[in-house]
TORMAR-230451 format. One line per field, with one value per residue: x, y, z of N, C-alpha, C in turn; residue number from 1. Coordinates in nm, 2 decimals, padded with zeros to 4 digits, m for minus. Example, Ala and Ser with C-alpha at 12.3 -4.5 7.8 and 13.67 -1.06 7.14 Angstrom:
TORMAR-230451
nx <- [01.32  01.28]
ny <- [m00.57  m00.22]
nz <- [00.78  00.71]
cax <- [01.23  01.37]
cay <- [m00.45  m00.11]
caz <- [00.78  00.71]
cx <- [01.32  01.29]
cy <- [m00.33  00.00]
cz <- [00.78  00.79]
k <- [1  2]
//
This chain:
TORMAR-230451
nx <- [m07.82  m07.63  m07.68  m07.93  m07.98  m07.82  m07.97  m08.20  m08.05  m07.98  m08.23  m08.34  m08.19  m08.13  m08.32  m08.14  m08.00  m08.08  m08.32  m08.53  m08.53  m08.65  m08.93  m08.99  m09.04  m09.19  m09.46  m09.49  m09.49  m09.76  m09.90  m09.92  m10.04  m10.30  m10.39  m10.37  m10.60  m10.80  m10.81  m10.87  m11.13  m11.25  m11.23  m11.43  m11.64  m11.68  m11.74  m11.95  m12.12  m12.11  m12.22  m12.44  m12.59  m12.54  m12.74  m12.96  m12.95  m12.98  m13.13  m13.36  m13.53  m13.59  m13.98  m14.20  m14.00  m13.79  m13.68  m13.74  m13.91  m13.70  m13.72  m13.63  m13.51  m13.44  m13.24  m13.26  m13.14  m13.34  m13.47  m13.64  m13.83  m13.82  m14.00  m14.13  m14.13  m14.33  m14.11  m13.91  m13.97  m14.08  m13.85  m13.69  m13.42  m13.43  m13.57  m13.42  m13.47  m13.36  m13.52  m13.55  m13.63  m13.64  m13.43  m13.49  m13.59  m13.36  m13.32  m13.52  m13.59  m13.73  m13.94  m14.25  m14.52  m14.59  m14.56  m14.38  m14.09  m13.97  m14.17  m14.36  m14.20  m14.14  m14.42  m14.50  m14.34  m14.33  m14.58  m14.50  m14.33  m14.53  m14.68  m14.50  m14.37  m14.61  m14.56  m14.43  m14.14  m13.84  m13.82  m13.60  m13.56  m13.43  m13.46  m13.78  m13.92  m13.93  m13.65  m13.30  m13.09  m12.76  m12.59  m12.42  m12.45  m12.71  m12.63  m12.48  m12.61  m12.76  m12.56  m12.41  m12.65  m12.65  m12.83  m13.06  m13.18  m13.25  m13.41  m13.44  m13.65  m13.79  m13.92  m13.98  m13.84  m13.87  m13.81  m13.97  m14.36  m14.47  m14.38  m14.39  m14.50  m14.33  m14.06  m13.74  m13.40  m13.10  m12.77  m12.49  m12.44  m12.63  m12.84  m12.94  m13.03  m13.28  m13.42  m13.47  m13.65  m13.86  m14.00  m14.04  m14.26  m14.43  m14.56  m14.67  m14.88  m15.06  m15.14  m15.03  m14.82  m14.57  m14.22  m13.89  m13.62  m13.31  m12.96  m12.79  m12.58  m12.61  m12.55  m12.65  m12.73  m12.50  m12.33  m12.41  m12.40  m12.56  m12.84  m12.96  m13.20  m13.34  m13.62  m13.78  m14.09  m14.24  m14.35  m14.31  m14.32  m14.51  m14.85  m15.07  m15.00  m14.85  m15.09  m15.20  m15.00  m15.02  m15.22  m15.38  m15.47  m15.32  m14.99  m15.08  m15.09  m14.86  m14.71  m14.80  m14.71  m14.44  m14.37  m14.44  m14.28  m14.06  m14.12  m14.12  m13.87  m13.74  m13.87  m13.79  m13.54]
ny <- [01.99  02.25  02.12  02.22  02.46  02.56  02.56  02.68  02.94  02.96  02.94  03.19  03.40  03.62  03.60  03.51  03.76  03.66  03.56  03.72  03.87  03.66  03.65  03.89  03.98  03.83  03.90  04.08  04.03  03.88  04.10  04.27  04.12  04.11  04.34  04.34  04.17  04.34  04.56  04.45  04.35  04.62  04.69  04.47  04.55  04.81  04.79  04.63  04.77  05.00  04.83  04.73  05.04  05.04  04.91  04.99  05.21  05.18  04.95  04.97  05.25  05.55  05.62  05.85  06.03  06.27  06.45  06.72  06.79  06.99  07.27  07.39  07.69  07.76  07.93  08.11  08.34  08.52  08.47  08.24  08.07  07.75  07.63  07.41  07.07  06.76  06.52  06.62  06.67  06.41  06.29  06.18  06.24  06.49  06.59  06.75  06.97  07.25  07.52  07.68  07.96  08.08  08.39  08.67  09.06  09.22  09.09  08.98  08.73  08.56  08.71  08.83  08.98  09.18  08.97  08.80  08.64  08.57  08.61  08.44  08.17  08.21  08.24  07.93  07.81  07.90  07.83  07.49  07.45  07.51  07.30  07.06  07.12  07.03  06.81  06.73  06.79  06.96  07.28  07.50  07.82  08.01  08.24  08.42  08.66  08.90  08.91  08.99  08.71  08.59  08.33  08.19  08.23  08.10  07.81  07.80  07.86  07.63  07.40  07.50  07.41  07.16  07.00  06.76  06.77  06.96  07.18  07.41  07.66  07.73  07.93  07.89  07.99  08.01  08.06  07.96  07.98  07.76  07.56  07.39  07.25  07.11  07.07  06.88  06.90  06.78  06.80  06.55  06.23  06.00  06.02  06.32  06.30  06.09  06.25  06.46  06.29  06.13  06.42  06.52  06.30  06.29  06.53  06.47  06.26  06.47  06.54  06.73  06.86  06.74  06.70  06.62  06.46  06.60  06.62  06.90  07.19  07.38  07.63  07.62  07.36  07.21  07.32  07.27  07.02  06.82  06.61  06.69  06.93  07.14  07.27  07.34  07.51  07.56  07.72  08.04  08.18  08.06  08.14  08.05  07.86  08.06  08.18  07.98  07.96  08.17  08.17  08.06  07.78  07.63  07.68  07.59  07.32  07.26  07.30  07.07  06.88  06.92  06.88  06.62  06.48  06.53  06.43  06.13  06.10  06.10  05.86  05.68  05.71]
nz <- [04.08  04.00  03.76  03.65  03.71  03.55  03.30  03.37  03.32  03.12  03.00  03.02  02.90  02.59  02.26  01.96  01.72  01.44  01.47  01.52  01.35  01.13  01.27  01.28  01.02  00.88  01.01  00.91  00.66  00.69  00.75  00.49  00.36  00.45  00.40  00.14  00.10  00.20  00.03  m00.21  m00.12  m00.10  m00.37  m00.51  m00.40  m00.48  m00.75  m00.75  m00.66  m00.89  m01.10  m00.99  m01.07  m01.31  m01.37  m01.29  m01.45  m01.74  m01.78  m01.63  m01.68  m01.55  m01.60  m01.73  m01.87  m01.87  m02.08  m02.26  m02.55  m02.83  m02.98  m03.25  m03.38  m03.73  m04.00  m04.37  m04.52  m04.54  m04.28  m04.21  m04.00  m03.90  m03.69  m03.46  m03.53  m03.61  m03.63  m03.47  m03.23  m03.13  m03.10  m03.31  m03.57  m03.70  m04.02  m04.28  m04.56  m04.78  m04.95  m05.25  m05.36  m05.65  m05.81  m05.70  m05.57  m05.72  m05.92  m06.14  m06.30  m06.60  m06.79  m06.92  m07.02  m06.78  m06.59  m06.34  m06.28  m06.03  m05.87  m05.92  m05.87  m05.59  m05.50  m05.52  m05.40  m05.13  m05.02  m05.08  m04.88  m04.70  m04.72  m04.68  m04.43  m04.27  m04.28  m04.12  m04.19  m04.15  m04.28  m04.47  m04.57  m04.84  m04.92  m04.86  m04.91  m05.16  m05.20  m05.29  m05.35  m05.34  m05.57  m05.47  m05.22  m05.16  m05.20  m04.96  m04.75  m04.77  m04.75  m04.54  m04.34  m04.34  m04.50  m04.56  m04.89  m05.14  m05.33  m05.61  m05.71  m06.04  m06.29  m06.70  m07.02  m07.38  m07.71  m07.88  m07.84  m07.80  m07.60  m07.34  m07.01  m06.75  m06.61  m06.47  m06.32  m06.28  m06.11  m06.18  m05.98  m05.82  m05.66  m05.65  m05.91  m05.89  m05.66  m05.87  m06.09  m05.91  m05.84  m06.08  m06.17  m05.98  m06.04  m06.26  m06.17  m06.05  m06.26  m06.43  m06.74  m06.78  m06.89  m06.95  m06.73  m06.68  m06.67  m06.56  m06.57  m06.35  m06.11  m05.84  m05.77  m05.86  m05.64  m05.41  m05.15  m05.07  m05.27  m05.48  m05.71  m05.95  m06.05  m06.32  m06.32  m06.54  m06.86  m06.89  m07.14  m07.25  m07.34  m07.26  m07.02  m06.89  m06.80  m06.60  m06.45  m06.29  m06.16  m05.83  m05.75  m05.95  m05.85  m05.65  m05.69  m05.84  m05.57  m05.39  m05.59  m05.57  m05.31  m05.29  m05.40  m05.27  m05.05  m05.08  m05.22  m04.95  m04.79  m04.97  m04.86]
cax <- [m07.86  m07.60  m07.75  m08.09  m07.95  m07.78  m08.10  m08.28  m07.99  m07.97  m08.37  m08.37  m08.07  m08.17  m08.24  m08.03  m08.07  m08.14  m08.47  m08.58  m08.56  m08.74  m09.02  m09.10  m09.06  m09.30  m09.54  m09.45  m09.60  m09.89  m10.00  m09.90  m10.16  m10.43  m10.41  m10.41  m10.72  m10.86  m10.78  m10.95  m11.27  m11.31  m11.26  m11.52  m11.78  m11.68  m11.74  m12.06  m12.18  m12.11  m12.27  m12.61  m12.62  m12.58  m12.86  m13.07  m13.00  m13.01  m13.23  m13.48  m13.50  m13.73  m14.06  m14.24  m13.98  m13.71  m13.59  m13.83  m13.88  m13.67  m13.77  m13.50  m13.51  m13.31  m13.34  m13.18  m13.12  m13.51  m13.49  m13.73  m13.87  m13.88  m14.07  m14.13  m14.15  m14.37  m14.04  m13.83  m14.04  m14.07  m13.74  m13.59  m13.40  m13.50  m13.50  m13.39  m13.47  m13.37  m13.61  m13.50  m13.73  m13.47  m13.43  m13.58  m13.48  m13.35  m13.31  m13.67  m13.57  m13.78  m14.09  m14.36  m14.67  m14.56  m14.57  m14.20  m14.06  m13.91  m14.29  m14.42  m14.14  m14.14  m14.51  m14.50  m14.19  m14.37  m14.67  m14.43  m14.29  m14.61  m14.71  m14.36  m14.37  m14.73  m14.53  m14.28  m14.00  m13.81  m13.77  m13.56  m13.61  m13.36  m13.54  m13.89  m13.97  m13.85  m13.52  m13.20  m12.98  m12.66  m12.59  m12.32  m12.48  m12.81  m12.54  m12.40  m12.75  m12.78  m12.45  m12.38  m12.72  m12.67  m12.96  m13.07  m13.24  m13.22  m13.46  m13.46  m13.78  m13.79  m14.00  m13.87  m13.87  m13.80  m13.83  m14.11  m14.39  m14.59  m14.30  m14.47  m14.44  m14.24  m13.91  m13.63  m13.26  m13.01  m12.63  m12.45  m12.52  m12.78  m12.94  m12.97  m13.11  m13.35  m13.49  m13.53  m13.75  m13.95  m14.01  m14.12  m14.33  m14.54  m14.61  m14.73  m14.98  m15.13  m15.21  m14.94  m14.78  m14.43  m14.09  m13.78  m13.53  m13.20  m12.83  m12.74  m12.42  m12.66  m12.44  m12.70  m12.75  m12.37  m12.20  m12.46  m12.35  m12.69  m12.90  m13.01  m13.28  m13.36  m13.73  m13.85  m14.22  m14.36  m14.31  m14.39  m14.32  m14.61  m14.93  m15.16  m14.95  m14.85  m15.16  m15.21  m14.91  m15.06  m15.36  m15.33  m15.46  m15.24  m14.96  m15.13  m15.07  m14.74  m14.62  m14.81  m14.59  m14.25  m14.37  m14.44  m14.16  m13.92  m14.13  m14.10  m13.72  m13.76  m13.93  m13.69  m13.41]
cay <- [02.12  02.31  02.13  02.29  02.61  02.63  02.52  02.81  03.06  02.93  02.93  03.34  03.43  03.65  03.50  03.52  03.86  03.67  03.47  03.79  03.94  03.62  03.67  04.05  03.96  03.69  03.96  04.24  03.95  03.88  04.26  04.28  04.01  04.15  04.49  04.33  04.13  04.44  04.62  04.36  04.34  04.72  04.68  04.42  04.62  04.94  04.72  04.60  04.94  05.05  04.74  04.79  05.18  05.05  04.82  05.05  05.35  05.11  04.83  05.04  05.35  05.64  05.65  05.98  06.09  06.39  06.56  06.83  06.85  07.01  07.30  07.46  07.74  07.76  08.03  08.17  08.49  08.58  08.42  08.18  07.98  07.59  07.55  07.28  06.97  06.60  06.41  06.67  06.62  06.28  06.24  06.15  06.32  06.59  06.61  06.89  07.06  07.39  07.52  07.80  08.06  08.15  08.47  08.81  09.15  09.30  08.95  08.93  08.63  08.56  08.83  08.80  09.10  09.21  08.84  08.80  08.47  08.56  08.62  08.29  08.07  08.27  08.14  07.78  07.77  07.92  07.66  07.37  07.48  07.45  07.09  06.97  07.16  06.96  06.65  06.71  06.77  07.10  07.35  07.64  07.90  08.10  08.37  08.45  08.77  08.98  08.99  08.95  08.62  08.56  08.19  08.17  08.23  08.01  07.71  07.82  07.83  07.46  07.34  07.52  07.39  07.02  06.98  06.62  06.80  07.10  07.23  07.53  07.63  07.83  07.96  07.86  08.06  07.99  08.13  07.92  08.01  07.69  07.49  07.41  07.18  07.11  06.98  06.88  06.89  06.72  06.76  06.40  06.17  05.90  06.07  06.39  06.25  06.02  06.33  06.51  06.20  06.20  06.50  06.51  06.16  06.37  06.61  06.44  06.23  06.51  06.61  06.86  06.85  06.75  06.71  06.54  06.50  06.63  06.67  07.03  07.22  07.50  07.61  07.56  07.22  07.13  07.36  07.22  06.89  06.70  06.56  06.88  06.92  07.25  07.27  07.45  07.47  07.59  07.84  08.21  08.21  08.02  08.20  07.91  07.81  08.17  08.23  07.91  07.96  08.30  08.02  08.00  07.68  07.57  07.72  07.50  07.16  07.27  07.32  06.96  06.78  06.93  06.76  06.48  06.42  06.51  06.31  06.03  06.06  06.09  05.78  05.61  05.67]
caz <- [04.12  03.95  03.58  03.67  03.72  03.39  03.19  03.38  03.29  02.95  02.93  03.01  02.79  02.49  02.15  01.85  01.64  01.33  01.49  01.58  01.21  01.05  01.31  01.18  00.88  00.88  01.05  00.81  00.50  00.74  00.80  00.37  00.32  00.51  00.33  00.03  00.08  00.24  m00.12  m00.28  m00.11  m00.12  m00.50  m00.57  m00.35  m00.55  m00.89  m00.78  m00.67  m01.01  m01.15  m00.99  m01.08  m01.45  m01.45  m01.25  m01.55  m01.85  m01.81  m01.54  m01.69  m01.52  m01.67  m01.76  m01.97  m01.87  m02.17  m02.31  m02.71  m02.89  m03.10  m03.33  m03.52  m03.85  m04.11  m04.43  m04.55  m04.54  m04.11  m04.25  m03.90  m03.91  m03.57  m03.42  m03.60  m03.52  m03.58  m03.39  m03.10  m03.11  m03.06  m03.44  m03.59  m03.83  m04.21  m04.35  m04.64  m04.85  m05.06  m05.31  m05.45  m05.78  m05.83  m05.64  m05.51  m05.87  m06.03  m06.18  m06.40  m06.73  m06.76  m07.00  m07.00  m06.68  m06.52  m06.31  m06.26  m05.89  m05.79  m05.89  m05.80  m05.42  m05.44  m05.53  m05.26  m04.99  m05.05  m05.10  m04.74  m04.58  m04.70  m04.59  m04.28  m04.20  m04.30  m04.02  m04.28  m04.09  m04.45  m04.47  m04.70  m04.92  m04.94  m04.83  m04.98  m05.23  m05.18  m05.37  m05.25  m05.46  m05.58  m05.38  m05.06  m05.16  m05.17  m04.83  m04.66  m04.77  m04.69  m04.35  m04.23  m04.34  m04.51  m04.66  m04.98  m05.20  m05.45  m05.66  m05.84  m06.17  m06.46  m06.79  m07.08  m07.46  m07.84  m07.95  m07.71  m07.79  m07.61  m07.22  m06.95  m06.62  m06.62  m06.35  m06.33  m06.14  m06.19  m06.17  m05.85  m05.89  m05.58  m05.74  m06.03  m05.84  m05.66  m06.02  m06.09  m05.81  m05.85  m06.22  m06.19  m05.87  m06.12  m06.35  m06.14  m06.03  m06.42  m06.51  m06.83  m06.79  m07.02  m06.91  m06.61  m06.76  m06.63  m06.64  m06.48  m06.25  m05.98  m05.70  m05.78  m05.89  m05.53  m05.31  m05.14  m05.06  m05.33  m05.53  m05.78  m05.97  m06.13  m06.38  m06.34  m06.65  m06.93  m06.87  m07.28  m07.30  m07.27  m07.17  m06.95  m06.83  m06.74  m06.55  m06.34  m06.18  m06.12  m05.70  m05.75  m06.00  m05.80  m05.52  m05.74  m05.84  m05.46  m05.38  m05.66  m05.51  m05.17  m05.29  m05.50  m05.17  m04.96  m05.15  m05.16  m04.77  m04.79  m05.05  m04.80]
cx <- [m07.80  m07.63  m07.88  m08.05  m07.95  m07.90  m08.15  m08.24  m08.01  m08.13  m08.36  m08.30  m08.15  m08.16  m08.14  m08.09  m08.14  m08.29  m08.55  m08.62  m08.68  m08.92  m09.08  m09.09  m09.18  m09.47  m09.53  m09.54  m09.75  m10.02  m10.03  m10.04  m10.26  m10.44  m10.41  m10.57  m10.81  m10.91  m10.88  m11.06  m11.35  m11.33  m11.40  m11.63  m11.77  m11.75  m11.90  m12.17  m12.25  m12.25  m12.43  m12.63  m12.67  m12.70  m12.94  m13.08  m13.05  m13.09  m13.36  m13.51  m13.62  m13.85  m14.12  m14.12  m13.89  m13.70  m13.75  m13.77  m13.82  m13.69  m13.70  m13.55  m13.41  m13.33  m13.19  m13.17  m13.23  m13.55  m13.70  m13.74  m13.89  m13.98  m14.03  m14.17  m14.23  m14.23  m13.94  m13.83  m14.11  m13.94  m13.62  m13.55  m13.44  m13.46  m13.52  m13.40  m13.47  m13.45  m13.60  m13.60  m13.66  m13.55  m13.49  m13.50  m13.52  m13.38  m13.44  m13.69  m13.64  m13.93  m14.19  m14.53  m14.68  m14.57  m14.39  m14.20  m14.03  m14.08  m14.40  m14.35  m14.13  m14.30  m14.55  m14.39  m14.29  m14.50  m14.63  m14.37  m14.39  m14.65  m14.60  m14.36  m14.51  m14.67  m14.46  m14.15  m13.97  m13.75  m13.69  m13.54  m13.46  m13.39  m13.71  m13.99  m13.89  m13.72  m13.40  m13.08  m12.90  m12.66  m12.50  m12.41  m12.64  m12.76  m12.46  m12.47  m12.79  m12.66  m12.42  m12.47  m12.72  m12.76  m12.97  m13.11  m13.23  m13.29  m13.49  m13.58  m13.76  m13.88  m13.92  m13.96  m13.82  m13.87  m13.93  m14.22  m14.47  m14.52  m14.38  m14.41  m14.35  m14.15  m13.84  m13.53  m13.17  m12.86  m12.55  m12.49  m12.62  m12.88  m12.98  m13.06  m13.25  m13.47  m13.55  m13.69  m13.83  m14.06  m14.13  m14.25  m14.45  m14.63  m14.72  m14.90  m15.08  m15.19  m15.15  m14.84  m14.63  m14.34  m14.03  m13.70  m13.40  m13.08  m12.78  m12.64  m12.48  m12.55  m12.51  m12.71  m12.63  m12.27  m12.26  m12.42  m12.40  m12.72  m12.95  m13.07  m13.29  m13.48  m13.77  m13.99  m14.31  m14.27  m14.37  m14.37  m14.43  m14.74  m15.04  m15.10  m14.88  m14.91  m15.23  m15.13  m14.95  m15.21  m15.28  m15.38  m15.39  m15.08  m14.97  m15.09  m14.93  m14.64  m14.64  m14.75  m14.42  m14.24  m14.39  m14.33  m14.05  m13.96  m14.10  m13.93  m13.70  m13.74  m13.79  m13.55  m13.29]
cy <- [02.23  02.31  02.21  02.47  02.67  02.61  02.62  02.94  03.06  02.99  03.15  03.41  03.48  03.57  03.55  03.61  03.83  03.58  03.59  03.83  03.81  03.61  03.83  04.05  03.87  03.77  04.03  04.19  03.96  03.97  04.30  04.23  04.06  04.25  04.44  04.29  04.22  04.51  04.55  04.35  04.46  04.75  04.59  04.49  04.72  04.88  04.66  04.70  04.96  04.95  04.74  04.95  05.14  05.00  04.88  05.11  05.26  05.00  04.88  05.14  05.46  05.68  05.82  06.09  06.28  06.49  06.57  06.84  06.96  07.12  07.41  07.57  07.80  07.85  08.07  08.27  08.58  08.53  08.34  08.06  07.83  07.56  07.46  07.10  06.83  06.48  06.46  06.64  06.53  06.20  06.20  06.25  06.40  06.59  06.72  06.94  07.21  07.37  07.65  07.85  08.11  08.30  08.58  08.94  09.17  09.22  08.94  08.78  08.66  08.66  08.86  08.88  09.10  09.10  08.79  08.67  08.47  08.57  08.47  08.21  08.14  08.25  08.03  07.74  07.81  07.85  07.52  07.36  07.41  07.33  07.01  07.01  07.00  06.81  06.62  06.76  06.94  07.13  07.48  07.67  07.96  08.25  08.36  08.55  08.78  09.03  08.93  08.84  08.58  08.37  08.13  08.15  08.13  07.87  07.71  07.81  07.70  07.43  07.35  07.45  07.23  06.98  06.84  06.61  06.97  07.10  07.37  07.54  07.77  07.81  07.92  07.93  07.97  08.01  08.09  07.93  07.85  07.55  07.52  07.29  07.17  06.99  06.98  06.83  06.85  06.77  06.62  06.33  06.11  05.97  06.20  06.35  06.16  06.11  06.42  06.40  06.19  06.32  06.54  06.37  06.23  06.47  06.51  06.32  06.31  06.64  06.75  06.80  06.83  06.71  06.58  06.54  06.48  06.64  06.81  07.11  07.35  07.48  07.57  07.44  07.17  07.21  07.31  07.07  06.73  06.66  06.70  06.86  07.09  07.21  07.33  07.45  07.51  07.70  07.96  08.28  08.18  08.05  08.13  07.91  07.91  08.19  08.09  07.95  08.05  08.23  08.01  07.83  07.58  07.55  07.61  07.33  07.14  07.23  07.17  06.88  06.82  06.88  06.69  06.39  06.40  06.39  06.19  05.99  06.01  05.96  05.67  05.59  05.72]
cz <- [04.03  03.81  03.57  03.64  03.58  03.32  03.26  03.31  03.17  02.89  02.92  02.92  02.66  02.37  02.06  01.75  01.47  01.32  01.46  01.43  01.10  01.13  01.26  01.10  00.82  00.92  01.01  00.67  00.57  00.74  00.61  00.28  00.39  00.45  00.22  00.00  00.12  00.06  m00.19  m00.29  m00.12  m00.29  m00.56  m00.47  m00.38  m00.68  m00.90  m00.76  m00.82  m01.11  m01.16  m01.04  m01.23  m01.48  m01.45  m01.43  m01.67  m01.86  m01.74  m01.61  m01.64  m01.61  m01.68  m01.86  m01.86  m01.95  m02.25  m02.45  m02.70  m03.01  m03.10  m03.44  m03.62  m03.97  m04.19  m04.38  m04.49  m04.38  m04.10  m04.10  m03.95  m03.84  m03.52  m03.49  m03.54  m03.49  m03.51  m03.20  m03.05  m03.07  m03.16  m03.49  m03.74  m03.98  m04.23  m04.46  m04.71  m04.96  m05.11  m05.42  m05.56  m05.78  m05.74  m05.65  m05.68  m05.97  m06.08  m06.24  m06.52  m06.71  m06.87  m06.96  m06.86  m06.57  m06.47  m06.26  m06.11  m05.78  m05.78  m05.84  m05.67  m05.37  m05.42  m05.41  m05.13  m04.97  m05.03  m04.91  m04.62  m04.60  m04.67  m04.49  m04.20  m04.22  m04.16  m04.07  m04.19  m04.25  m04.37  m04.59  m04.76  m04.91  m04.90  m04.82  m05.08  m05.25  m05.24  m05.28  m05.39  m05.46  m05.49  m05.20  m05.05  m05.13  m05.02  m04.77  m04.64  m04.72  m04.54  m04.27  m04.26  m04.36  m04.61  m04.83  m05.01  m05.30  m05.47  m05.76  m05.89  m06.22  m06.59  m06.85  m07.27  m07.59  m07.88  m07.83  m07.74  m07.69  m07.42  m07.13  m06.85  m06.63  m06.48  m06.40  m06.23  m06.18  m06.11  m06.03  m05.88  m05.76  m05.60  m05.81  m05.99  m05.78  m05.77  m06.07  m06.03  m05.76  m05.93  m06.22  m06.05  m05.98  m06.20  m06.30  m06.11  m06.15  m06.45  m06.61  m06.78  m06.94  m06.99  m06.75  m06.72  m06.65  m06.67  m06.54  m06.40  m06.14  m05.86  m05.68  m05.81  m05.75  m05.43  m05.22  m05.13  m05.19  m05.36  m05.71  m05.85  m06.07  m06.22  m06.42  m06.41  m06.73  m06.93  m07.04  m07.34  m07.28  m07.19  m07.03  m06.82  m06.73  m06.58  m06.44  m06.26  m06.08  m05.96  m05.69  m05.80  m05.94  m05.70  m05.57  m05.75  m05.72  m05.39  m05.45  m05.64  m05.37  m05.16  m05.35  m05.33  m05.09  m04.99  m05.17  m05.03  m04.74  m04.85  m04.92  m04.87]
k <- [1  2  3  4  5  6  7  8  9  10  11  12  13  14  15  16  17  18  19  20  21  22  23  24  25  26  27  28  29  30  31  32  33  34  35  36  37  38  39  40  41  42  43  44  45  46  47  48  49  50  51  52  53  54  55  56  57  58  59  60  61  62  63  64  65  66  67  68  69  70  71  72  73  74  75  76  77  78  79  80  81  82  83  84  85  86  87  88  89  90  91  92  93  94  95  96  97  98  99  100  101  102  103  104  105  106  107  108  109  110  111  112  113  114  115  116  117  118  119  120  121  122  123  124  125  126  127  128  129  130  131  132  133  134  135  136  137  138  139  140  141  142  143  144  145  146  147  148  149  150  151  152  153  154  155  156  157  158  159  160  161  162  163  164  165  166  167  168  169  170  171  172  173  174  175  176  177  178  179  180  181  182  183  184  185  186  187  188  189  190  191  192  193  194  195  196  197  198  199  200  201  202  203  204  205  206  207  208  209  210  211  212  213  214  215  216  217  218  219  220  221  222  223  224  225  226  227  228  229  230  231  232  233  234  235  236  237  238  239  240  241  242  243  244  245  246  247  248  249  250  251  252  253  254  255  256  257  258  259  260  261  262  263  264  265  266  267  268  269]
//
C-alpha cells in the first residue's frame, strides 16, 4: 500500500526544468518550419502570378493595336515641316535627311546675266524634298526661302537632328564657259563617297551630262558627321547649260537624280 502510494506521489511530482526547455524548443523548430514553408508557398504563387502576366503580355498580345502613329515635326532654320511619314507611321524608324539649298539671304553665290545660284539650288532642293518626302524619307531643310544660313549652323541643323544623309546643292562656275556638267563631292569616308556616286550615276541615267565624283575639304561636308555629299549641278558659266538650269523641268530631273541617288544609299544600307 505504502509502494503504491509513492508511485502516485512520485507520478504527480513536477518534471525536470530541462525536459521542459527541450519540449519548447522542439515547438519553437516546429512553428519555424511551418512559417517557412508558408514563405515558400506564397513565393511560388507570387512567381507564377508573375509568370502568367508575362505570357499573357508577350506571347498574347492585344490585338487592334494601342499606340497611335507618330508624327514629328523637325525643321531648320527656314521651320521646314517633315509631316508625317509612311515609315514613321508604320512603326520603323525614320530616315533622315538634310537637304541644303547653298547659299541665300545676301550670299547669292555665282551669278551670270542676272541668273543667282541661291535661287536655283533653293529650287532643285525644294523638289528633291518632295520626291523623298513621297518616298517616306522625313527631309529637313536648311533653308527654305531666301534666307542667309551660316556654314556653321547648316552643319549644326544636320548633326543636332541626327540625320542619316546630308546633301548640299550648288551651281558651279568657271573661266572657260564651255566647261559643263554635274559633279559630286564627298570628303573622305567610303560612305560619303558612295553617296557622291550614287548620286552622280542617278544623274546620269536620267540623261544629264555629268563629270566626276571628287574628294574636296567643303566644310558642310567635312563638319557634318553622317555621310555627306555636296553637288554641283551644272555651270551658270555655261550658257547652254545656264539656260537649262532656269528649265523647271530640267530643275525637275535634277531634283529626281538627288532622290534617287539618296534613295539608293537608303537602300544600300
Amino acid at each position: 500500500m505504502d509502494g503504491q502510494r509513492n508511485e502516485n506521489l512520485a507520478s504527480t511530482r513536477p518534471r525536470p526544468a530541462g525536459r521542459r526547455r527541450k519540449r519548447g524548443a522542439r515547438l519553437a523548430a516546429a512553428y519555424a518550419l511551418q512559417a517557412l514553408f508558408a514563405l515558400l508557398a506564397a513565393l511560388l504563387a507570387a512567381l507564377l502570378i508573375c509568370g502568367v502576366l508575362y505570357v499573357r503580355e508577350h506571347l498574347f498580345p492585344k490585338s487592334g493595336g494601342d499606340a497611335q502613329p507618330k508624327g514629328e515635326t523637325i525643321a531648320g532654320s527656314g521651320g521646314a515641316e517633315t509631316g508625317n511619314d509612311p515609315a514613321t507611321e508604320a512603326g520603323a524608324e525614320a530616315y533622315v535627311v538634310v537637304l541644303d539649298a547653298g547659299h541665300g539671304g545676301v550670299q547669292s553665290g555665282c551669278a551670270f546675266d542676272g541668273v543667282l545660284e541661291k535661287d536655283i539650288t533653293l529650287a532643285v532642293t525644294l523638289l528633291a524634298a518632295e520626291k523623298l518626302r513621297a518616298e517616306g524619307v522625313t527631309v529637313i531643310l536648311t533653308r527654305e526661302d531666301d534666307t542667309d544660313v551660316s556654314l556653321d549652323e547648316r552643319c549644326r541643323i544636320a548633326n543636332d537632328a541626327g540625320a542619316d544623309l546630308f546633301v548640299s546643292v550648288h551651281c558651279n562656275s568657271y573661266e572657260d564657259s564651255s566647261i559643263n556638267g554635274l559633279e559630286s563631292y564627298y570628303h573622305n569616308g567610303k560612305k560619303g563617297q558612295r553617296l557622291a556616286e550614287y548620286i552622280l550615276a542617278a544623274a546620269g541615267e536620267l540623261g544629264v551630262k555629268t563629270r566626276s565624283v571628287k574628294d574636296a575639304n567643303y566644310q558642310v561636308i567635312r563638319d557634318t558627321v553622317m555621310p555627306a555629299s555636296l553637288v554641283e549641278i551644272g555651270f551658270l558659266s555655261n550658257p547652254a547649260e545656264r539656260a537649262r538650269l532656269q528649265s523647271e523641268a530640267y530643275q525637275d530631273t535634277i531634283a529626281q537624280a538627288i532622290a534617287d541617288g539618296v534613295l539608293a544609299m537608303k537602300a544600300a544600307g
